[in-house]
N, C-alpha and C positions, 0 to 999 in steps of 0.2 A: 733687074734684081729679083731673086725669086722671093719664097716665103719667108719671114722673118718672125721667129721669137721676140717678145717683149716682158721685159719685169717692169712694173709699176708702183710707183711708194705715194702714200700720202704722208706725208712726213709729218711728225706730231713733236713734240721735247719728252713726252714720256713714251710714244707708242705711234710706229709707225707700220699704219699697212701695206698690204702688199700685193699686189695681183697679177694676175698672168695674163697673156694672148699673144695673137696671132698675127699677119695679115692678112693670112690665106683665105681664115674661117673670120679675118673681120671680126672676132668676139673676142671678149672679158671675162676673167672670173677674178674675184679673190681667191688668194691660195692661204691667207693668212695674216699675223700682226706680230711685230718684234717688241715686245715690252720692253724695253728699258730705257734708259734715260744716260746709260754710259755710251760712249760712242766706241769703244773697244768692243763693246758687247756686239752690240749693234751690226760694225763693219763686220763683226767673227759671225754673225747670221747668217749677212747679205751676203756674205763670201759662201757659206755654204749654198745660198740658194741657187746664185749663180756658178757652181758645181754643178748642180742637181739640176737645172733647168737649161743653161748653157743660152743665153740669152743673144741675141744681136745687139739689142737694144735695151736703153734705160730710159724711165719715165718717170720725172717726178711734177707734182701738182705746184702749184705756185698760188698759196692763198693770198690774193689781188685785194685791196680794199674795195669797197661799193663806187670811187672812183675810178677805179683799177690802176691805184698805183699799189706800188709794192709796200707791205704792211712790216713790222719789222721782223714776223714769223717768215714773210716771205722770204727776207735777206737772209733768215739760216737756212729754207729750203734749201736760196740757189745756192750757198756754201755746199751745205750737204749733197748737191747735186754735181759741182766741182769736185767736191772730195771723192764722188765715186767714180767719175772718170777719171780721174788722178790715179784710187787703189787700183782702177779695173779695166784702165782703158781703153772701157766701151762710149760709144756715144752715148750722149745724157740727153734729153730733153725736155724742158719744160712745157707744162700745161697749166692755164689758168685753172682753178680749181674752186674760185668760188660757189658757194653752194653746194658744193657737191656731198660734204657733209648733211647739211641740212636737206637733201634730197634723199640721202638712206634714212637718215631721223625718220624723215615721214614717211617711207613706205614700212616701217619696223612696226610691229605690232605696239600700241599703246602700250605701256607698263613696262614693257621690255628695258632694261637698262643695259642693254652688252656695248658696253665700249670699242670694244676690240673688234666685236662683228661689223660694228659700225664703220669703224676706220679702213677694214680690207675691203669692205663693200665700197667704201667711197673711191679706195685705189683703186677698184674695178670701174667707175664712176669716170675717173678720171683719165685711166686707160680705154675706154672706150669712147672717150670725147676723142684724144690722139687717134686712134684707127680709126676714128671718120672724118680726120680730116687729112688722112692719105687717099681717102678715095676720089 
């Protein structure tokens, strides 16, 4: 199979980020964060992105508790995770995703409070856990 596009979500209830990559170049970025908290809103985003980026693949984070079972945020990721293979069906998959917030937290400058930057950085976080574990 050759190179394959990926969109990647950290799924939040108000703000979910959002990041891109590869498998070719192997890397991540954030592209971005969907503010809302309607899920009409939301799907009408991720339908645009996935226009504009034309993805193979989908990638959502799966916040695990410190046991790693499923927390009850997890149970709407993987909802949210089915419902996009449902609207778009593309493959979905899931990534453990603990920490990964608290991993941009700390490399962000003290003071700094951007929400938003936070949560695309962590879908880059999280998408780049998955592309290295296809290698």
């Amino acid at each position: 199979m050759g190179p394959r596009t990926v969109l990647a979500f950290d799924f939040g209830l108000k703000r979910t980020g959002v990041a891109l990559g590869n498998t070719l170049t192997g890397g991540s970025r954030p592209i971005g964060t969907i503010e809302t908290a309607q899920s009409d809103t939301r799907f009408d985003r991720i339908a645009r992105l996935i226009a504009e980026w034309q993805p193979d693949i989908l990638v959502v984070g799966l916040p695990l508790g410190n046991d790693g079972d499923e927390t009850p945020i997890a149970k709407r990721a993987r909802r949210f995770g089915q419902q996009l293979n449902g609207r778009f069906g593309l493959p979905v998959n899931f990534v453990d995703e603990r920490y990964s917030s608290a991993v941009v937290e700390d490399a962000i400058k003290p003071g700094r409070n951007d929400k938003a930057a936070v949560d695309a950085a962590a879908a880059a976080v999280i998408l780049q856990a998955w592309l290295d574990q296809q290698t």
